[in-house]
C-alpha positions as CSV (number, residue, x, y, z in Angstrom):
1,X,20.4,0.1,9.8
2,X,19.0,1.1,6.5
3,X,15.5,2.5,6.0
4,X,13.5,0.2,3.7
5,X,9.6,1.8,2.5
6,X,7.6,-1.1,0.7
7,X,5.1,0.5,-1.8
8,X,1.4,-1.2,-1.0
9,X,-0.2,-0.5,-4.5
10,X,0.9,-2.9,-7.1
11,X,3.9,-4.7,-4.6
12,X,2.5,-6.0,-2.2
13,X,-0.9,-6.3,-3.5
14,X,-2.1,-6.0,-7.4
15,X,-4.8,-3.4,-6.4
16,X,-4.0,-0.8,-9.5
17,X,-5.2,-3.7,-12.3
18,X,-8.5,-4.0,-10.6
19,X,-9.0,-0.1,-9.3
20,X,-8.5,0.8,-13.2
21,X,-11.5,-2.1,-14.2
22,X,-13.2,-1.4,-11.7
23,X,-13.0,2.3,-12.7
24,X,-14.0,1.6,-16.6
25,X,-16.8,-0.9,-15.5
26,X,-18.5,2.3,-13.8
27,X,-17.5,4.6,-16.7
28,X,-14.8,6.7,-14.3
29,X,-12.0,8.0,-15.6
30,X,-8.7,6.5,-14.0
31,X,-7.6,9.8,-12.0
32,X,-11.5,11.0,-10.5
33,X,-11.1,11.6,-6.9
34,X,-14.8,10.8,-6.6
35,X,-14.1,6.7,-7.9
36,X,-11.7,6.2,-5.1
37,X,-13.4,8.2,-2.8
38,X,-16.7,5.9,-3.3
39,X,-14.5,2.5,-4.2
40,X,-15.3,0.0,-1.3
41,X,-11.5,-1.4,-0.4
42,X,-12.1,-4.4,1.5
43,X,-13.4,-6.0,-1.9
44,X,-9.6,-5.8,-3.2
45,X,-7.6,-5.9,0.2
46,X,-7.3,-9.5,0.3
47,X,-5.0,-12.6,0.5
48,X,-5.9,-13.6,-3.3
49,X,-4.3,-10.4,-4.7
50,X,-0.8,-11.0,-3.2
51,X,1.9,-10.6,-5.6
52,X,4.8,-13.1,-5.8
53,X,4.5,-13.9,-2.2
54,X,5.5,-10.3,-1.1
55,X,3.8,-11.4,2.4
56,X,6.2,-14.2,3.1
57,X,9.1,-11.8,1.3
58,X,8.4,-9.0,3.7
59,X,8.7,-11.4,6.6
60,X,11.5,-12.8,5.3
61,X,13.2,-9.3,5.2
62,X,11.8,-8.8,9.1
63,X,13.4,-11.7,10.4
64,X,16.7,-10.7,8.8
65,X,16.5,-7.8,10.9
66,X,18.9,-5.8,8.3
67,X,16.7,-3.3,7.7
68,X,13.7,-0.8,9.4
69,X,11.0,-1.5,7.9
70,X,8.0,0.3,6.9
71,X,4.8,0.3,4.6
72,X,4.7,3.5,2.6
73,X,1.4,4.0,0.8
74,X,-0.7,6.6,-1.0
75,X,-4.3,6.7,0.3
76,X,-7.1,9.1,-1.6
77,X,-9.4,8.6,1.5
78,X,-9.2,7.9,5.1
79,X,-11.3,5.0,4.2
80,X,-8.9,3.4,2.0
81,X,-6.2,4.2,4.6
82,X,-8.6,2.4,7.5
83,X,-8.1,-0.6,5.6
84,X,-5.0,-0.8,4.1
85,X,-3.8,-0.8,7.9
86,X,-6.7,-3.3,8.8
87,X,-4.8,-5.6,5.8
88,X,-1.5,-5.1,7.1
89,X,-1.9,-5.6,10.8
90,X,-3.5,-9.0,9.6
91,X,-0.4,-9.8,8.7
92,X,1.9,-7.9,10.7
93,X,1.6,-6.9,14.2
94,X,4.2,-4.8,14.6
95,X,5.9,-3.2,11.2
96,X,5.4,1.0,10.7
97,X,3.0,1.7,8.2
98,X,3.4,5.3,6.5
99,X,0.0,6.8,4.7
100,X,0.6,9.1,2.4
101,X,-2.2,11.2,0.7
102,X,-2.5,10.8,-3.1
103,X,-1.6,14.4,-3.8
104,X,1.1,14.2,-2.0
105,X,5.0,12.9,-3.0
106,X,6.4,10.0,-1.0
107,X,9.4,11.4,-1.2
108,X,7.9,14.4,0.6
109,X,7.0,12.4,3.6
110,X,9.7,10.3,4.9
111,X,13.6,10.5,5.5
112,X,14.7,9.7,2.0
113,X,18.7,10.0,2.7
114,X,20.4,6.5,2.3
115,X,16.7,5.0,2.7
116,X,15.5,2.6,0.1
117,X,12.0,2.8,-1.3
């Protein structure tokens, strides 16, 4: 079975669009550590950002059991990591979740050979 890594940021939810306002609202440049460091997650990490139904999709993709799953995502804090898992495990019980710090390429942290991302 194939490898499958599902991005978080901007896939499954549309967090990037509201980070970036969020980030000119305060007068933050898009790339300070310090933003994301400060940003408060749970105020994005909800239901009313999915995009194109990528919960049911992912599900979907579960059930077909053609695939290992996992959610690979880049994280500038532990904070944001605490709840991006908090998010998923609402929705999934049981699906590997991959954090991945900011500075670091996915690519650098998971099996990429015949693996889809």
């Amino acid at each position: 079975m194939k490898n499958l890594y599902i991005d978080f940021d901007g896939v499954i939810l549309d967090t990037i669009t509201v980070l970036y306002e969020e980030a000119k609202r305060q007068e933050y440049d898009i790339n300070d550590k310090e933003f994301y460091e400060k940003f408060n997650y749970k105020c994005i990490l909800k239901d009313k950002y999915v995009i194109n139904d990528s919960i049911n999709c992912i599900q979907k993709l579960i059930d077909s059991n053609k695939f290992n799953i996992g959610i690979l995502t880049h994280c500038h804090s532990i904070k944001e990591a605490e709840d991006k898992i908090k998010y998923i495990r609402k929705h999934f019980e049981d699906i590997t979740i991959i954090i991945c710090p900011k500075s670091v390429s996915k690519t650098k942290i998971i099996h990429t050979k015949d693996a889809i991302l």
